[in-house]
Short mmCIF file of the C-alpha atoms (twelve columns), coordinates in Angstrom:
data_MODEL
# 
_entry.id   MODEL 
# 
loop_
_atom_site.group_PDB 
_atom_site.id 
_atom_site.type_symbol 
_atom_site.label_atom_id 
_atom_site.label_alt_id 
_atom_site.label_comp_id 
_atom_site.label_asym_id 
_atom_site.label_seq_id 
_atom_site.Cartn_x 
_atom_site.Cartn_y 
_atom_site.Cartn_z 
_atom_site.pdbx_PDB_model_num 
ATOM 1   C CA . UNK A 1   50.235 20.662 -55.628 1 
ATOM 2   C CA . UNK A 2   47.040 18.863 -53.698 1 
ATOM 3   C CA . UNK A 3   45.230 20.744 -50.897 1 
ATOM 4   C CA . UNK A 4   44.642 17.730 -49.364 1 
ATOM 5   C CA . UNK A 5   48.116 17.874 -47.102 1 
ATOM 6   C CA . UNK A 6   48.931 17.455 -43.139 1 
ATOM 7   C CA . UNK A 7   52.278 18.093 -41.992 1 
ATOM 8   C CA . UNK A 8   53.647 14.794 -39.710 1 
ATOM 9   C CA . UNK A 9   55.845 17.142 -37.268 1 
ATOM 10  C CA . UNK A 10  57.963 14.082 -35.519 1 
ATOM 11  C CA . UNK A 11  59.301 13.965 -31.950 1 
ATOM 12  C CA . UNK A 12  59.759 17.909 -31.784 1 
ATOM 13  C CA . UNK A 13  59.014 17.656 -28.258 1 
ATOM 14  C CA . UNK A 14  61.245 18.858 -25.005 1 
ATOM 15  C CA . UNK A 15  62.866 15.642 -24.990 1 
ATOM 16  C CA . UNK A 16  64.584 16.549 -28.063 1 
ATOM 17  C CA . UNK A 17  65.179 19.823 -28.950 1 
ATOM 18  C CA . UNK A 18  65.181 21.278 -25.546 1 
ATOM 19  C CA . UNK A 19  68.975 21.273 -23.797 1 
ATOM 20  C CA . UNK A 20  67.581 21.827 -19.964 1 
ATOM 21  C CA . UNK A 21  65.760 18.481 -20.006 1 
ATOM 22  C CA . UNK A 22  66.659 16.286 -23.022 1 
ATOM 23  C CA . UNK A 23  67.585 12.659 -21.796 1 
ATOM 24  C CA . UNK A 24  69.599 11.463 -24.526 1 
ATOM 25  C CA . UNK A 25  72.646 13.214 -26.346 1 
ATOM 26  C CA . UNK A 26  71.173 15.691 -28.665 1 
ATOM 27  C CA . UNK A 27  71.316 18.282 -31.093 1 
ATOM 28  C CA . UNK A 28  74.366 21.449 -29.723 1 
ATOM 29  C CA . UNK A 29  71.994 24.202 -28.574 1 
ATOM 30  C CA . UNK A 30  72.512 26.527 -31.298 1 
ATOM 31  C CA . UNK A 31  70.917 23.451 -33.612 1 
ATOM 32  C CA . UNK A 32  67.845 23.132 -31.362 1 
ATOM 33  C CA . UNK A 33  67.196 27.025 -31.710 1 
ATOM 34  C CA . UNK A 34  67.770 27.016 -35.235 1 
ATOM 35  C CA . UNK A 35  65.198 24.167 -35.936 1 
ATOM 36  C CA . UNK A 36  62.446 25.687 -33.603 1 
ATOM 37  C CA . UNK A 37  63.015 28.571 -35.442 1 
ATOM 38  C CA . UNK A 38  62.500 27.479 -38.596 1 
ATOM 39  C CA . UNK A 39  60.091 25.088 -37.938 1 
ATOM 40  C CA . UNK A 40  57.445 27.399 -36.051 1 
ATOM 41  C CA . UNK A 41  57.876 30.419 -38.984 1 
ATOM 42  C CA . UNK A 42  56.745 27.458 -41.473 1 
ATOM 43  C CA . UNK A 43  53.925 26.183 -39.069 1 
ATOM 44  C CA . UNK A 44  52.444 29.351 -38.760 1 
ATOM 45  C CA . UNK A 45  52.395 30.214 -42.417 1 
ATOM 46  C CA . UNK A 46  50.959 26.531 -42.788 1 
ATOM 47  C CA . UNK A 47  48.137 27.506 -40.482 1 
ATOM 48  C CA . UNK A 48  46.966 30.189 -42.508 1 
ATOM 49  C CA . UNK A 49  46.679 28.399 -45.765 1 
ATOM 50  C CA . UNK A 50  44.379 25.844 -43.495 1 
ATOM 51  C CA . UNK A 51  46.712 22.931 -43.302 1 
ATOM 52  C CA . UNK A 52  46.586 20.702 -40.506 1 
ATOM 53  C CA . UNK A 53  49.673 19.841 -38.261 1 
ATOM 54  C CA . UNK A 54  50.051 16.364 -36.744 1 
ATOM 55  C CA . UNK A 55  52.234 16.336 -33.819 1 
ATOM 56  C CA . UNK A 56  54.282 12.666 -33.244 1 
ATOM 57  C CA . UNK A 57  55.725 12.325 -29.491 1 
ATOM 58  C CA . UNK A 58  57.622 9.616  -28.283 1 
ATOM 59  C CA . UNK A 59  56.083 8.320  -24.389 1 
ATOM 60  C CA . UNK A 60  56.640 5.355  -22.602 1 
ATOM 61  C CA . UNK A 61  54.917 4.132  -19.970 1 
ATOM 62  C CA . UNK A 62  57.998 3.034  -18.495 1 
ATOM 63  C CA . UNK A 63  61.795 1.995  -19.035 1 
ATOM 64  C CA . UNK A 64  60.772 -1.584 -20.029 1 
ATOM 65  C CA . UNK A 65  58.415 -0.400 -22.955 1 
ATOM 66  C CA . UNK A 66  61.432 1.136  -24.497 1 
ATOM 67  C CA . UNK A 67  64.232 -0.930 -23.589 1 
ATOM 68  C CA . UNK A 68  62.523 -4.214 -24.858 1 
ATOM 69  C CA . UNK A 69  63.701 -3.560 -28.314 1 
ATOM 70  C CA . UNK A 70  66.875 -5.484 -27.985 1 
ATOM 71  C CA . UNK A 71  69.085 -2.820 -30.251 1 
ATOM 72  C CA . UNK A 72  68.030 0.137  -27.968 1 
ATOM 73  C CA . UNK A 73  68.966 -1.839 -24.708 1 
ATOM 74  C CA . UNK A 74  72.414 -2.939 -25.961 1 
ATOM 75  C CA . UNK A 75  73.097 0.964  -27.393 1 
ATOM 76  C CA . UNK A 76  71.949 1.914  -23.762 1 
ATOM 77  C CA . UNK A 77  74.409 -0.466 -22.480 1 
ATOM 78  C CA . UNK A 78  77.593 0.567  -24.155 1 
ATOM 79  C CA . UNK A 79  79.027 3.470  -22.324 1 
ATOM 80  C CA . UNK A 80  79.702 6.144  -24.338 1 
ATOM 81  C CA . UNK A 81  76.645 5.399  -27.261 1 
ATOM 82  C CA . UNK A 82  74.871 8.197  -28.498 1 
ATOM 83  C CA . UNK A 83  71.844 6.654  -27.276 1 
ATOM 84  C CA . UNK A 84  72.755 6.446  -23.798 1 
ATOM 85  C CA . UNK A 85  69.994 6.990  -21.260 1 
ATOM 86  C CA . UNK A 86  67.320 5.193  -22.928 1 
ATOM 87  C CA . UNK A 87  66.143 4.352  -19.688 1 
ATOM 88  C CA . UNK A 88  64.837 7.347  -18.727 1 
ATOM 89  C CA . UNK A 89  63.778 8.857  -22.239 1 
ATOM 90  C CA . UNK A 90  60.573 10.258 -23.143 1 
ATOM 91  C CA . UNK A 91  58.845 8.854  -20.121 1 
ATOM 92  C CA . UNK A 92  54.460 9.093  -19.649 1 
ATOM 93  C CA . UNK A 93  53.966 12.426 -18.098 1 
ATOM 94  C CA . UNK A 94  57.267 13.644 -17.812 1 
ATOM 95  C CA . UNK A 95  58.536 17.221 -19.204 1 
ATOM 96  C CA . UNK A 96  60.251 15.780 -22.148 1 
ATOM 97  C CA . UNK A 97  57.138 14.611 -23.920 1 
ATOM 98  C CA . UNK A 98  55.630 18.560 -23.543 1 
ATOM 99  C CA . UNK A 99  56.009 19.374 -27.475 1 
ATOM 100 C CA . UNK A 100 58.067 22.736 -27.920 1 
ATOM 101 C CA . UNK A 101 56.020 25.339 -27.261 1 
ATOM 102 C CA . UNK A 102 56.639 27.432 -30.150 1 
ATOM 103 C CA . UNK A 103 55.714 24.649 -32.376 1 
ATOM 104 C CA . UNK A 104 52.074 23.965 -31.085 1 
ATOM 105 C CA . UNK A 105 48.856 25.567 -31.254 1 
ATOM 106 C CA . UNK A 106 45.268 24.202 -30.105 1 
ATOM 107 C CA . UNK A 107 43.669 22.585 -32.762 1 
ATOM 108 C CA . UNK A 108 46.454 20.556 -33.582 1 
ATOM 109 C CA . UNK A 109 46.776 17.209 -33.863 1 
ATOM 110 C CA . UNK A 110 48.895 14.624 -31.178 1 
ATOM 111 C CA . UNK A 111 49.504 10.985 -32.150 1 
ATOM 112 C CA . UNK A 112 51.495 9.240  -29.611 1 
ATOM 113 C CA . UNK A 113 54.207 6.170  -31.028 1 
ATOM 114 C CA . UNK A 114 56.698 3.778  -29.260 1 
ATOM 115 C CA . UNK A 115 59.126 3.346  -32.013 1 
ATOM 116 C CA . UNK A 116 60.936 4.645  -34.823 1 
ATOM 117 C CA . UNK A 117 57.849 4.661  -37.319 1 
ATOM 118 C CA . UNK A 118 54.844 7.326  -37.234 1 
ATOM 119 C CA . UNK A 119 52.242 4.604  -38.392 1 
ATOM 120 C CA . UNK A 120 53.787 1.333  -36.243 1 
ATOM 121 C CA . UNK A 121 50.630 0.625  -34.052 1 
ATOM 122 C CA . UNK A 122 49.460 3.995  -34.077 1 
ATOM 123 C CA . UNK A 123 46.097 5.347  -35.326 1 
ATOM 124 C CA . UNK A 124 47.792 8.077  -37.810 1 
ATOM 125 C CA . UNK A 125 47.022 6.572  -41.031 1 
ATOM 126 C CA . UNK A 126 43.042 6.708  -39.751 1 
ATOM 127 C CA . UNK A 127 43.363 9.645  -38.705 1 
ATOM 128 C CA . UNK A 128 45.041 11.005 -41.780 1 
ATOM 129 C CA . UNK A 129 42.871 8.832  -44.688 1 
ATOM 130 C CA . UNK A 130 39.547 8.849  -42.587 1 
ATOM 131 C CA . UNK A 131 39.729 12.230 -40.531 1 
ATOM 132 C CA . UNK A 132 41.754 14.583 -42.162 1 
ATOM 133 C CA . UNK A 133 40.881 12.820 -45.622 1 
ATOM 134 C CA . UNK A 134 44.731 13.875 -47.258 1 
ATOM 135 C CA . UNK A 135 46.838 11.861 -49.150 1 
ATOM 136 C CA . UNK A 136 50.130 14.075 -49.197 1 
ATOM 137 C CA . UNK A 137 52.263 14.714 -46.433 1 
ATOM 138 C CA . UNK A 138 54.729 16.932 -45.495 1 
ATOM 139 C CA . UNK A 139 57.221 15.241 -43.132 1 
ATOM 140 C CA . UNK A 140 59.445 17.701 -40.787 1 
ATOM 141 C CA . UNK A 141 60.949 16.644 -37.461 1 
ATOM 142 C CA . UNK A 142 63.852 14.662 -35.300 1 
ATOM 143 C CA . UNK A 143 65.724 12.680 -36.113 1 
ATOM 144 C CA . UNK A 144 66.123 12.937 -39.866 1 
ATOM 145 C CA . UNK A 145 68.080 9.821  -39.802 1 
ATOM 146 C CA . UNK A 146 65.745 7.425  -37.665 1 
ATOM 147 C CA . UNK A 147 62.082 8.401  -37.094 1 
ATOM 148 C CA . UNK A 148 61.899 10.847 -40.419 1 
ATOM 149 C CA . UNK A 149 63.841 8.363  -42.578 1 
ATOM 150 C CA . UNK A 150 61.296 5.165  -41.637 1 
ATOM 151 C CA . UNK A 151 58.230 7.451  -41.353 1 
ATOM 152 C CA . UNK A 152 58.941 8.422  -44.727 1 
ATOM 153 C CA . UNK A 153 59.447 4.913  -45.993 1 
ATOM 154 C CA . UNK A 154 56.162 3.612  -44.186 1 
ATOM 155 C CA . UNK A 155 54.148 6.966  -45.595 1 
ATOM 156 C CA . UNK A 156 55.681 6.495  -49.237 1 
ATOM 157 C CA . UNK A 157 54.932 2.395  -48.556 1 
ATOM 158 C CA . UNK A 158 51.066 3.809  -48.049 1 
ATOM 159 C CA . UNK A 159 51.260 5.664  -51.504 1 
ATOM 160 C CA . UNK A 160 51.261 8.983  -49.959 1 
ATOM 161 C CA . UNK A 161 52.779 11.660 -51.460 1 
ATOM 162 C CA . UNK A 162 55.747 12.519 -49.568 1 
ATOM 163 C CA . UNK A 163 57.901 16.122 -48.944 1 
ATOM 164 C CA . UNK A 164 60.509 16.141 -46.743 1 
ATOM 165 C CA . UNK A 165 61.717 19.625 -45.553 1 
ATOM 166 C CA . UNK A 166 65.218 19.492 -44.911 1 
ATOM 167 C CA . UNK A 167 65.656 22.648 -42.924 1 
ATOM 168 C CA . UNK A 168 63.016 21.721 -40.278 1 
ATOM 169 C CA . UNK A 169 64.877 18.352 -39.668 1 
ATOM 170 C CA . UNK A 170 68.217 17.881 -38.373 1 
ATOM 171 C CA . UNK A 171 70.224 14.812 -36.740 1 
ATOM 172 C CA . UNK A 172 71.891 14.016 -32.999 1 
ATOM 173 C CA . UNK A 173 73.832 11.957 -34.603 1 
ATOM 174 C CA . UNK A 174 75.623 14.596 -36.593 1 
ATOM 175 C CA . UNK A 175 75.006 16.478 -40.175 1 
ATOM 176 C CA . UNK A 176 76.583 13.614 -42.066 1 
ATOM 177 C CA . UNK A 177 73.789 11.547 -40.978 1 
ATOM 178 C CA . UNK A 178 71.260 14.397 -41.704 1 
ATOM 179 C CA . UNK A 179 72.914 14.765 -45.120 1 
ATOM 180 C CA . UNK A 180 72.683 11.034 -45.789 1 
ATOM 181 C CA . UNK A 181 69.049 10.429 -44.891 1 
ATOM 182 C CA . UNK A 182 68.208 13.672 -47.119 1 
ATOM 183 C CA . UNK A 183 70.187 11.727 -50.020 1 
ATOM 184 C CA . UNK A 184 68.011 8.545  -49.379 1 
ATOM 185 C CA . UNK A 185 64.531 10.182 -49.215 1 
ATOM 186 C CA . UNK A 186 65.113 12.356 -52.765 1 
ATOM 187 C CA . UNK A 187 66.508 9.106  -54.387 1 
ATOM 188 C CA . UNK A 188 63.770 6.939  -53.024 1 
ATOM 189 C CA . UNK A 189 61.005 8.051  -50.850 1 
ATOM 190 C CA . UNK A 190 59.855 11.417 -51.862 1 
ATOM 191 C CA . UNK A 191 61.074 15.210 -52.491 1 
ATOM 192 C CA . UNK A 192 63.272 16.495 -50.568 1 
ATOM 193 C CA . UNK A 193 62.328 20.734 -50.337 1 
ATOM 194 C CA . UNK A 194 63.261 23.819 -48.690 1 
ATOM 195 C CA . UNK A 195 60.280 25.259 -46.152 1 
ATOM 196 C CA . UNK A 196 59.901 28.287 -48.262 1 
ATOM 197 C CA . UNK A 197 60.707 26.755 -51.574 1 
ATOM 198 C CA . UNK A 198 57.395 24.222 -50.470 1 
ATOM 199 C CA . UNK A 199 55.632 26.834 -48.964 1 
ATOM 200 C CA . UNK A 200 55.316 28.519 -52.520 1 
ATOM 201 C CA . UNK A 201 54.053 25.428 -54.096 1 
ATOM 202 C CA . UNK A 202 51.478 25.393 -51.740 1 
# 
């Protein structure tokens, strides 16, 4: 496998994965501690083979930034859609952008985005072609069936090489969607791994 990897850890922030202060529907609790779990044994071991970790967080400056996209405003709308309380989601400054502290440690990288998509009007394909000079990327994160899934498709669109680690992703929208976006990304975007299956290829 190439050395020249980053890990793209997507929206594993408080607004998530954390029960006390998520905004939206998400993940049972049990979920969010399993993830974390997971997900912080693999960045640590990453760490120590000197690969770099680029944290995604969704912000917005304000309900308008998010609720312009006309799909997110009319799932906000209906009253009992999983993606209720849009309004108030991932707002600039608030606790729910903080990413989970388990997950981050200084010298990591933060890229912030607005929608569903990693690279969409970000800077992370400079800083992951220019900076960080890789052209492989391990993708791990929330929600495996929205901002993984077209992540993925824009990174394997970029002719990255693509790994998606299916037990340091999960779904609020339920393990058949989880399942389902796995099924996609093996068939067309990437490989689907384990964390310690990958972390032996390393």
């Amino acid at each position: 496998m190439t050395k020249n990897i980053a890990v793209v850890s997507i929206d594993m922030h408080r607004g998530h994965l954390d029960p006390e202060v998520a905004t939206l529907p998400l993940l049972p609790a049990e979920r969010c501690e399993t993830v974390i779990k997971k997900t912080a044994e693999f960045y640590r071991a990453l760490r120590k083979k000197g690969v770099p970790i680029v944290h995604i967080v969704t912000s917005y400056r304000d309900a308008e930034e998010s609720l312009s996209n006309p799909h997110w405003k009319r799932k906000n709308d209906e009253p009992n859609s999983t993606r209720k309380g849009m309004e108030k989601h991932n707002l600039e400054g608030s606790v729910q952008t903080e990413i989970i502290p388990e997950l981050y440690e200084e010298g990591d990288y933060i890229v912030i985005k607005k929608r569903y998509s990693a690279f969409y009007q970000t800077d992370l394909e400079f800083l992951l072609r220019r900076y960080l000079k890789v052209d492989s990327l391990i993708i791990t994160g929330i929600n495996t069936s929205s901002c993984c899934l077209c992540t993925s498709f824009d990174a394997t669109n970029r002719d990255f090489t693509v790994y998606m680690v299916e037990d340091c992703m999960d779904s609020m929208d339920g393990r058949e969607f989880h399942e389902a976006a796995l099924l996609i990304m093996n068939r067309i975007i990437g490989q689907v791994v384990g964390a310690d299956e990958l972390l032996e290829r390393i």
